[in-house]
VEXDREN-2710 file (C-alpha; in Angstrom, 1 decimal):
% VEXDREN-2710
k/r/px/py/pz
1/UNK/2.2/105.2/156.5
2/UNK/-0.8/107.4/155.5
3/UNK/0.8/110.5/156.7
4/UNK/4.6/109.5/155.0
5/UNK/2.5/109.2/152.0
6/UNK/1.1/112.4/152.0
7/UNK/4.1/114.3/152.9
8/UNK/5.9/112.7/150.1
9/UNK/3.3/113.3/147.7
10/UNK/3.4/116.9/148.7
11/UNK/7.0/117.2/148.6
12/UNK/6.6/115.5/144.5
13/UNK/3.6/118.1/144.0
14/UNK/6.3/120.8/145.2
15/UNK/9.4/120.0/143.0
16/UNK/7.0/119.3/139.9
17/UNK/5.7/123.1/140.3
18/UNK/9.6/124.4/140.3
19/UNK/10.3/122.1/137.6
20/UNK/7.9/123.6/135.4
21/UNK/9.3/127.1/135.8
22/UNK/12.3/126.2/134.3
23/UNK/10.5/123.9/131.0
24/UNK/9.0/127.4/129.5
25/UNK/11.5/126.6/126.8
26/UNK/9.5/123.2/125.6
27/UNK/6.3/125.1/125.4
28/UNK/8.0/127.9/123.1
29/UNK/8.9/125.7/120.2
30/UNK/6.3/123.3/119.1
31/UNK/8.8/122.6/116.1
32/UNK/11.2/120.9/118.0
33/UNK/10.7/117.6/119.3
34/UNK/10.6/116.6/122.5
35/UNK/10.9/114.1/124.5
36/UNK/9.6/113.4/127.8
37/UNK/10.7/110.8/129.7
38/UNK/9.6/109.2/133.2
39/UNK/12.3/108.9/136.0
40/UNK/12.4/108.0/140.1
41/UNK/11.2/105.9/142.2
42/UNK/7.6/105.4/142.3
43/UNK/5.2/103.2/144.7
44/UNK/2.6/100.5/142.5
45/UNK/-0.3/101.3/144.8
46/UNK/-2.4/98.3/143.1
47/UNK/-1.9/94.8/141.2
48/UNK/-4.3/95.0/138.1
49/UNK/-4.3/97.5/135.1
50/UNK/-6.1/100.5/136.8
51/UNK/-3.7/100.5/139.9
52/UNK/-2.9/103.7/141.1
53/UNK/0.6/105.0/140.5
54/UNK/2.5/108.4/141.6
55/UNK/5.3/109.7/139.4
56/UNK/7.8/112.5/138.5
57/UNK/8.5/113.6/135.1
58/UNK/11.6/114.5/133.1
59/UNK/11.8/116.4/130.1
60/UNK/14.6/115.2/127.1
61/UNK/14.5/116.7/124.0
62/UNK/15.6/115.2/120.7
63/UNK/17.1/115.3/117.1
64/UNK/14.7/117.3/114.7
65/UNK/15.3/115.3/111.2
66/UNK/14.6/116.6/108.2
67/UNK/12.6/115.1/104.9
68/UNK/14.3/113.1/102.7
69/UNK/12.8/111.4/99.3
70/UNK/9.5/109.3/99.6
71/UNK/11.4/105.7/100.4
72/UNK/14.4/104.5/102.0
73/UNK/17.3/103.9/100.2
74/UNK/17.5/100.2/98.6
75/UNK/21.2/100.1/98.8
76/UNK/23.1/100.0/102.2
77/UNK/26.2/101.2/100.9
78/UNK/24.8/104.6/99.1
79/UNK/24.8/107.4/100.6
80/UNK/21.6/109.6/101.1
81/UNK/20.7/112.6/99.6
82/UNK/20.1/116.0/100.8
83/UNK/17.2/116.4/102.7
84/UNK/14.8/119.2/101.5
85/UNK/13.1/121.1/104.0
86/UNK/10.2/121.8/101.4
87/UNK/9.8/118.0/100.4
88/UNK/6.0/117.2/100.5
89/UNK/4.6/114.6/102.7
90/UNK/2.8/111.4/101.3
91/UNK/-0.6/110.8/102.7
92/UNK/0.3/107.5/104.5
93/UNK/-1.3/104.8/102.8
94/UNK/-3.3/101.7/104.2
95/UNK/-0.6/98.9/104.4
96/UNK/-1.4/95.7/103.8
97/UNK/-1.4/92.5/106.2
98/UNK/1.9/90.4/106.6
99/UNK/2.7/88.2/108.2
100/UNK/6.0/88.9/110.7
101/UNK/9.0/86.9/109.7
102/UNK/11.0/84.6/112.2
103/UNK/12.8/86.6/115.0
104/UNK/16.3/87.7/114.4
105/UNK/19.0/84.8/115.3
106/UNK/21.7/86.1/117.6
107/UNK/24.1/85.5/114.7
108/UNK/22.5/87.9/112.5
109/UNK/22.3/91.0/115.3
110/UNK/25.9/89.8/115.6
111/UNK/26.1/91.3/112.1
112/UNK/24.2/94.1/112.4
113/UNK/24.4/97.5/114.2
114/UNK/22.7/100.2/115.5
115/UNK/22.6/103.4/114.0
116/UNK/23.9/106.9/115.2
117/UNK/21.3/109.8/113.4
118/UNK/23.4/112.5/112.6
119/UNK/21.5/115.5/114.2
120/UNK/21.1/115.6/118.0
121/UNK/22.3/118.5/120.3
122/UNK/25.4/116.9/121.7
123/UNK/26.5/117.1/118.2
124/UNK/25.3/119.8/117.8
125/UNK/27.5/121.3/120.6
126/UNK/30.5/119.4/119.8
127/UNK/30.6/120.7/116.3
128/UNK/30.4/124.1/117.4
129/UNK/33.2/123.8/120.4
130/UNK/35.9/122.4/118.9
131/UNK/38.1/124.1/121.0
132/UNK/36.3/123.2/124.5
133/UNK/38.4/121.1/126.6
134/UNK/35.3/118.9/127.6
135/UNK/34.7/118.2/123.9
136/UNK/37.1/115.5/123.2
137/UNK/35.8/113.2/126.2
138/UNK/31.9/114.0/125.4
139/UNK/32.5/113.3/121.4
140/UNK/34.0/110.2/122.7
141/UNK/31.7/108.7/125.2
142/UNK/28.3/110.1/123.7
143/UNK/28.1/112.1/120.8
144/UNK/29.7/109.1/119.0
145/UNK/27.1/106.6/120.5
146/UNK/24.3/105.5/118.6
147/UNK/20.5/106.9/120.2
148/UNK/17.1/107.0/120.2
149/UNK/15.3/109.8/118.0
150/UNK/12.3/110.8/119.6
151/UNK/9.1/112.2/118.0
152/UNK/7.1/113.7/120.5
153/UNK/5.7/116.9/118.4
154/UNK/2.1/116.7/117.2
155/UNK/2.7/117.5/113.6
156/UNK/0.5/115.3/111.2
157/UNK/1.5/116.5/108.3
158/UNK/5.4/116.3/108.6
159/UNK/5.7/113.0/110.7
160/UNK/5.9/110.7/107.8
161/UNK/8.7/112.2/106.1
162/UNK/10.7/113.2/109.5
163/UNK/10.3/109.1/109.9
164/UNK/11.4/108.3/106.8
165/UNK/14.5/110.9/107.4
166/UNK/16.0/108.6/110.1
167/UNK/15.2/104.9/108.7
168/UNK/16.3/106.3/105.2
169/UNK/19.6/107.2/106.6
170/UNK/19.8/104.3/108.6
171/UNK/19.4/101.7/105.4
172/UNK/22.0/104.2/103.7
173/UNK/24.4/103.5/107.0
174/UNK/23.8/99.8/107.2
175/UNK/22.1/100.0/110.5
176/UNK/19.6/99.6/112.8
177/UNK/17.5/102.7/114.1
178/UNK/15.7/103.4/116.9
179/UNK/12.6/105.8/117.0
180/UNK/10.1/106.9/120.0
181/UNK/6.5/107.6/119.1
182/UNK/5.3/110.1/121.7
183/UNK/2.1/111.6/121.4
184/UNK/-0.2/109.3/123.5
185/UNK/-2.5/111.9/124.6
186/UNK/-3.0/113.2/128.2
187/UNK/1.1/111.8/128.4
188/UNK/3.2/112.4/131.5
189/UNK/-0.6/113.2/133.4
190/UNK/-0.2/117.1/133.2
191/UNK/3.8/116.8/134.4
192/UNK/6.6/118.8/132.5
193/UNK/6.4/116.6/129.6
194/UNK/2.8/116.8/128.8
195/UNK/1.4/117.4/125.5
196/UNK/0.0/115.1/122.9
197/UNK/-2.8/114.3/120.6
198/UNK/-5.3/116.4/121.0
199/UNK/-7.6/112.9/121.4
200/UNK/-7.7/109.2/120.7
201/UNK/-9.0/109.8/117.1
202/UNK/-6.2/112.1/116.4
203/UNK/-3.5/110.0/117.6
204/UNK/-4.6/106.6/116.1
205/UNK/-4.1/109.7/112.3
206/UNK/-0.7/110.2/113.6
207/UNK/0.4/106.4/114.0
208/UNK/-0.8/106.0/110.5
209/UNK/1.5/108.5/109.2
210/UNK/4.3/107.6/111.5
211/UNK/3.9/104.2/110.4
212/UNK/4.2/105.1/106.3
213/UNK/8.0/106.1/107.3
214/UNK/9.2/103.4/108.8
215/UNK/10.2/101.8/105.7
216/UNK/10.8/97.9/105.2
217/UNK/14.4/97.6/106.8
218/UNK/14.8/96.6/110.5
219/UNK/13.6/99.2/112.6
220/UNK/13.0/99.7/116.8
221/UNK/10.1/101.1/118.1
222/UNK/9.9/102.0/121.7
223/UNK/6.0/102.7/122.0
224/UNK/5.3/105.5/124.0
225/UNK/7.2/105.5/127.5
226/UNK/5.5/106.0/130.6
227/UNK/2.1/105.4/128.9
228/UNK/1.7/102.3/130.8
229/UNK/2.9/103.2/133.7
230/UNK/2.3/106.5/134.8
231/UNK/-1.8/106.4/134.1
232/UNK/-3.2/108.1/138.1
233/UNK/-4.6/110.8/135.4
234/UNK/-7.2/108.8/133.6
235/UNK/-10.2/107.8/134.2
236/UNK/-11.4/104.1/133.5
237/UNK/-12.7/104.7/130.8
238/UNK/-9.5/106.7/129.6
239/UNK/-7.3/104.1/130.4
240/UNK/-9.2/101.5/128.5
241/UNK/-9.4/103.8/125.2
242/UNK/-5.4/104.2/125.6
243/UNK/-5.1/100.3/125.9
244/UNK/-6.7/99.8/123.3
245/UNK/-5.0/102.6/121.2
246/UNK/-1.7/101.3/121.9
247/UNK/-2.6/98.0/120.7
248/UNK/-4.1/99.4/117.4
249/UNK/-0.6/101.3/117.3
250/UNK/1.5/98.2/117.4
251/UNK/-1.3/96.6/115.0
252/UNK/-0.2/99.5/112.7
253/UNK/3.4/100.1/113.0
254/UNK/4.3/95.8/112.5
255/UNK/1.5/96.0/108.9
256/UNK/3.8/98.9/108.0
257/UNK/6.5/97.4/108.0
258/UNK/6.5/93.5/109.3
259/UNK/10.5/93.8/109.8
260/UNK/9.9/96.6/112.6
261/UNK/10.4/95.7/116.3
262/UNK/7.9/96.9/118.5
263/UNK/8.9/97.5/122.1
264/UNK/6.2/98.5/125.3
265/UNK/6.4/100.2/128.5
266/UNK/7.4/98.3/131.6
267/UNK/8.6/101.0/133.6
268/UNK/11.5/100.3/135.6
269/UNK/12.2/97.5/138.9
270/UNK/11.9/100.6/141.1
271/UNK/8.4/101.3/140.2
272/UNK/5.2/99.1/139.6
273/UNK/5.5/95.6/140.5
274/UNK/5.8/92.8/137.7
275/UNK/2.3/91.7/138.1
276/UNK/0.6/95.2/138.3
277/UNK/2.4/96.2/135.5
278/UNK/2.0/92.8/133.7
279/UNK/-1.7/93.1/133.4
280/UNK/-1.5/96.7/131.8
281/UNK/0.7/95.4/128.8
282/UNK/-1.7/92.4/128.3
283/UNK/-4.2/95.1/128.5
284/UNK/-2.5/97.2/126.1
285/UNK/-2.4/93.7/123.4
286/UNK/1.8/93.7/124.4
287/UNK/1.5/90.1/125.1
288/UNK/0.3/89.2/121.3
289/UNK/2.9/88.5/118.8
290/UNK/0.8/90.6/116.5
291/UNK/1.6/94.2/117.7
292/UNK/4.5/93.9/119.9
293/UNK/8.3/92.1/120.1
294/UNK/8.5/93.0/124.1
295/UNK/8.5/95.0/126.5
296/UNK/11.4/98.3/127.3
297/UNK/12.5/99.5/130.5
298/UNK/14.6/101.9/132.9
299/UNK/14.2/104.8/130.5
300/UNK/15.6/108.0/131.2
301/UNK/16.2/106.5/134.6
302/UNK/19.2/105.0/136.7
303/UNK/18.3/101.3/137.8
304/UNK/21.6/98.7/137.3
305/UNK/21.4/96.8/134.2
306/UNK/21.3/93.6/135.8
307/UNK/18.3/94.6/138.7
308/UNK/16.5/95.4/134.8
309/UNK/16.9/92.1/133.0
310/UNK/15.6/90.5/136.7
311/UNK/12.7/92.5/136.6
312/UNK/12.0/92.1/132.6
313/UNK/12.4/88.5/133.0
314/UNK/9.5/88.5/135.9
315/UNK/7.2/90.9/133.8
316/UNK/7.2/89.1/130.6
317/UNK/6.3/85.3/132.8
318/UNK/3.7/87.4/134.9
319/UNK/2.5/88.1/131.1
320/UNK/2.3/84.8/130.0
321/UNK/4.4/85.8/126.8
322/UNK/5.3/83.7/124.3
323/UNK/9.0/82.7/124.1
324/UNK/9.5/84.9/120.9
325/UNK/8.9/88.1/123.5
326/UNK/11.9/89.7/124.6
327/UNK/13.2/92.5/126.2
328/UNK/15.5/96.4/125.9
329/UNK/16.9/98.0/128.7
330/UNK/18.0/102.0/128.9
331/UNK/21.2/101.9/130.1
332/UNK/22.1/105.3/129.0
333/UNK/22.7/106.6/132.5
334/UNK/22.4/103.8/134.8
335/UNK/26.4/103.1/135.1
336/UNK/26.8/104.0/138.8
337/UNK/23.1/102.3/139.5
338/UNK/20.0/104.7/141.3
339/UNK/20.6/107.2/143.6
340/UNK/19.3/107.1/147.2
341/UNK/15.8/108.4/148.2
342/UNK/14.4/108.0/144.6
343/UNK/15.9/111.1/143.6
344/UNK/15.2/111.8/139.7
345/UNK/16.3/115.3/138.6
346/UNK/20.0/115.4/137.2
347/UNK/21.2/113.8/140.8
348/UNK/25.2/113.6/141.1
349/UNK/27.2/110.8/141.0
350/UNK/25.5/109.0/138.1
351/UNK/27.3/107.6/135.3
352/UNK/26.8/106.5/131.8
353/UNK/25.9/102.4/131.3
354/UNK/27.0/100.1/128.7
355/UNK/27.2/100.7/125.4
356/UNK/24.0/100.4/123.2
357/UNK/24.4/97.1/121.7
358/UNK/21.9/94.2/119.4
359/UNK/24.3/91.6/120.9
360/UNK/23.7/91.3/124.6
361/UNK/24.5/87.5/125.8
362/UNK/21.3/87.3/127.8
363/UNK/18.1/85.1/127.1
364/UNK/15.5/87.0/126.5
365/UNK/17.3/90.7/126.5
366/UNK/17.2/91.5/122.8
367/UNK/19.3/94.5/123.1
368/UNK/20.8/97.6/125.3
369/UNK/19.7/101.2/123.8
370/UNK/20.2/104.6/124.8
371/UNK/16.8/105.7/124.6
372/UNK/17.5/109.0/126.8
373/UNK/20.5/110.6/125.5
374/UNK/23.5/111.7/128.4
375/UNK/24.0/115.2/129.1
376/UNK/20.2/116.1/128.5
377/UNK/19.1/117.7/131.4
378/UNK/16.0/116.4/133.6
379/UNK/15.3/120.3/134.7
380/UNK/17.7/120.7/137.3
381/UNK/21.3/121.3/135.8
382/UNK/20.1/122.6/132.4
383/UNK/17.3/123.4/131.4
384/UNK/14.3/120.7/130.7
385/UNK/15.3/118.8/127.5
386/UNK/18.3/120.7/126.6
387/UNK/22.1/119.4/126.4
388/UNK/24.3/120.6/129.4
389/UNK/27.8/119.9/129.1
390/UNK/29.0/120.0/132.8
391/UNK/26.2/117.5/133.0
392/UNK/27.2/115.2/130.0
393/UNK/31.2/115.5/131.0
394/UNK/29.8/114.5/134.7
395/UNK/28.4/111.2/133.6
396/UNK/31.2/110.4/130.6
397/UNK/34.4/111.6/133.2
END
């Protein structure tokens, strides 16, 4: 088993060196954001918090919004203004203690909907291929979907206004958006998504001003994937400071704005087991109504919807969490389910999942996202974090 181990490890070691010849392209624009996101099959090596974990990274990058003016639109039906990409950025101010309001009734995320940001590369392609006979079926199945907007740049002085870009457009659309913080520091343990905070301090700035965009409209945070599960990397006492910054973060982001929906890593049901990775979200304050609505999982990855809300369910009663916890699954690119022998880099035959969705039918689910967005490449058929069309017409076709 040792030895099986080892030669495994060695073979991850291998394909994560190749990998990060071809991600050269992330490190050359610190301006864009980028998203890195955790896929594969990975071993839980240990039950509690500090359990060690082996993992391979994937690289996704993201829309890049602009500024827009210092608050969100007040009225659902007006339409934004221009952003400026001179606007100056409020220092985030303090925000004041409330307390969160009831949890939304399935009737009313009935009513709502999630919203589609208008600047991503897949539009970005199919606005400049018009003529490309792949474009009709990828505007179709993906371009037109709602997603995730990452923020995974270290840029303190812009992050509040590129926040306040998305939710202000979404309260101008009438929907719901959905934003990734990713800066925990020492993220994806060296792999081809790492960068961060330069430190703890640093990052608990950043929240701050991430938190001043959020606005006061509905709002979904997934908190920092793979921070919770990928953590081999750190030290004990690292891990503890990043528990407890996560926390603090969810602390922050739910004070900012009380009508925002905090969601934290659970990996996927291919990797830790509930109760290993039940005792790093209690240790990360996921389990308290005060910083968090749940838990997220299968992002960026391929595990069938259904094998997700079985292992969600199992996580959140291994956390003891109260019944006002719930869950979001990635089912961006889990259509055809996970390939065989773990394989994480652009592998063939997958297809795209259900559509994103506030209105899912199961207890305890609260909603399906696309939190990676189709056709970005893990490293393999594109480059790392880029869109590739033969790859997004491969999981739409």
């Amino acid at each position: 088993m040792a030895g099986l181990r080892a030669r495994r490890l060695a073979e991850r070691r291998a394909a994560r060196r190749r990998a990060a010849g071809r991600s050269a392209i992330v490190a050359a624009a610190s301006a864009v954001v980028a998203a890195g996101t955790l896929a594969g099959l990975v071993s839980a090596l240990g039950e509690g918090p500090d359990g060690g974990d082996e993992a391979r990274p994937t690289v996704s990058s993201s829309p890049s919004p602009q500024p827009l003016p210092v608050r969100p639109s007040p009225a659902p039906t007006s339409a934004s203004p221009s952003p400026s990409r001179h606007a100056a950025t409020p220092k985030p101010r303090p925000a004041k203690p409330s307390s969160a309001p009831p949890r939304p009734s399935d009737a009313r995320l009935a009513a709502t909907r999630l919203y589609r940001h208008g600047d991503s590369q897949v539009l970005d392609w199919v606005r400049a291929h018009r003529g490309d006979p792949r474009r009709p079926l990828i505007e179709a199945a993906i371009a037109d979907r709602p997603a995730a907007v990452w923020f995974a740049d270290f840029t303190p002085a812009t992050i509040t206004a590129r926040v306040r870009a998305v939710t202000s457009g979404a309260a101008g659309a009438g929907g719901v958006p959905v934003v990734v913080p990713y800066t925990i520091p020492e993220r994806d343990c060296g792999g081809a998504s790492e960068g961060g905070a330069p430190d703890l301090a640093a990052y608990d700035d950043w929240i701050d001003r991430f938190a001043a965009g959020l606005g006061d409209r509905e709002v979904i945070v997934i908190l920092e994937p793979d921070a919770l599960s990928q953590t081999e990397c750190l030290s004990a006492d690292q891990r503890t400071g990043r528990y407890a910054a996560l926390a603090r973060a969810g602390r922050v982001l739910k004070a900012a704005n009380p009508r925002a929906r905090v969601y934290y890593d659970a990996g996927h049901s291919g990797w830790n087991t509930p109760a290993a990775q039940a005792a790093r979200l209690r240790a990360a304050g996921a389990a308290s109504p005060a910083s968090s609505d749940g838990i997220f999982s299968n992002v960026s990855n391929f595990h069938r919807t259904a094998d997700e809300i079985a292992y969600d369910r199992r996580v959140l009663a291994a956390m003891g969490a109260p019944a006002s916890l719930g869950a979001v699954v990635d089912t961006s690119r889990n259509g055809n389910g996970a390939p065989p022998a773990g394989e994480w880099c652009d592998p063939d035959g997958r297809r795209i999942g259900r559509s994103p969705t506030l209105t899912t039918g199961e207890s305890r689910i609260d909603a399906y996202l696309w939190v990676k967005l189709p056709g970005e490449s893990d490293g393999c058929k594109g480059d790392p974090g880029t869109f590739t069309p033969d790859y997004a017409y491969e999981l739409a076709d």
